[in-house]
N, C-alpha and C positions, 0 to 999 in steps of 0.2 A: 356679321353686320359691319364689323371696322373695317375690311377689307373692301366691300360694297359698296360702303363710305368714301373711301379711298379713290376707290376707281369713278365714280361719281366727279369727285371732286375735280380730279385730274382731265378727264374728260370733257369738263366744264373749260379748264384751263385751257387745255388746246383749242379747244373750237375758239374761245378770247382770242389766244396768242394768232391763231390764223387768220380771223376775222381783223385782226389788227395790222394784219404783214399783206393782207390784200388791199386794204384801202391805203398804204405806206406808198410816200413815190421817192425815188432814189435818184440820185444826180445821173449824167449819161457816163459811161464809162471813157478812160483818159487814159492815152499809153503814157508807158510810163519805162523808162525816162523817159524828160520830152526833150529832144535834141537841140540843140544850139542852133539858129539859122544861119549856118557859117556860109560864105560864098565859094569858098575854096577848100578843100580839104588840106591836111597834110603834105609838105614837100613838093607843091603843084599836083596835087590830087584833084580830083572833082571831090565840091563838096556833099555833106547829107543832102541838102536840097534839090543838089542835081543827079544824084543816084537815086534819090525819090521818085522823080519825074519820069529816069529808064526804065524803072522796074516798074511805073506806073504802065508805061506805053510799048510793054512788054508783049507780043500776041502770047499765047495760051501755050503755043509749040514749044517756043524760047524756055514757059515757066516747067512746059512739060521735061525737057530735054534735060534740067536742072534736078529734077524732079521735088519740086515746089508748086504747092497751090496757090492760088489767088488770095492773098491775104493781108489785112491791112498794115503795113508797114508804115511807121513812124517817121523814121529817120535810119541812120545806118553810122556806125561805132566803128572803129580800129579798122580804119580804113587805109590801106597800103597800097601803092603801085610801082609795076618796074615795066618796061618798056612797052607800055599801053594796056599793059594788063589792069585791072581793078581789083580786090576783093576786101569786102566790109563784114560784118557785121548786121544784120539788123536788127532794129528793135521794132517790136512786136511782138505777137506768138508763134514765133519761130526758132527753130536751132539753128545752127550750121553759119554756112557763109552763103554770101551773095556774089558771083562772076559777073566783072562786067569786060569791055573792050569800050576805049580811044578809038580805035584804028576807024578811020571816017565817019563817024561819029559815036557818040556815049548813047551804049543801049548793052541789055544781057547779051551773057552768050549764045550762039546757037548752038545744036548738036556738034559740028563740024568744028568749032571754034573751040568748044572744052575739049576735043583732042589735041588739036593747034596750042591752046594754054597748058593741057600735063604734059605733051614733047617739050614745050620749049623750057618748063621750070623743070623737069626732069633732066634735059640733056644740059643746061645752063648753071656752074657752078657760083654767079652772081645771084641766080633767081632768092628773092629772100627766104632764108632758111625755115620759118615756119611755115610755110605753103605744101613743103615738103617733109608732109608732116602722118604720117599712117594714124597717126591718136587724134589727134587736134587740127591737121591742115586739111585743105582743099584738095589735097594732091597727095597719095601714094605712088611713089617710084622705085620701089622694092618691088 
């Protein structure tokens, strides 16, 4: 009979607790961090804003070639360049890095172009050291 009791009770309790989490309304979701609206990045870098903007007006091919889905990006963190190369961070629900190119204007890489970017930071002893990274970077050249 206690046991009966029990599960009664608790029974009662859920259908409450659920009847109360369906009629509940919740604020809209907020990335997080929210980035700084810098104009510039870094050392004459483009800033979050305007790597916001490339990767908005990315076509699908570009995000394919990266292999990256369509996904809401915030802004973009630890963002570095060396001779028109890009690569950030972003924030959102993503890993990894983001590639971008300068070279006639700021937009991702294409297929052809992330070859073009691991010869040149592979065979270049300036390219920055963490790019050149098998654990952490962008670029394997072992």
């Amino acid at each position: 009979m206690r046991n009966r009791t029990l599960r009664l009770i608790t029974s009662k309790l859920s259908d409450a607790c659920l009847a109360a989490l369906k009629g509940a309304s919740y604020p809209a979701a907020r990335p997080y961090p929210t980035p700084s609206p810098d104009v510039t990045g870094p050392a004459g870098c483009p800033g979050s804003a305007a790597l916001v903007a490339a990767w908005n007006e990315a076509p699908a091919s570009v995000l394919h070639a990266q292999s990256i889905a369509r996904i809401p990006i915030s802004g973009f963190n630890d963002i570095t360049c060396w001779q028109g190369w890009i690569v950030a961070a972003p924030i959102g629900n993503a890993n990894g890095f983001a590639l971008f190119t300068e070279r006639g204007h700021l937009r991702k890489l294409s297929a052809l172009e992330l070859k073009e970017f691991k010869n040149a930071v592979c065979a270049s002893p300036s390219a920055p050291p963490a790019w050149n990274n098998p654990i952490a970077g962008p670029v394997s050249c072992g």
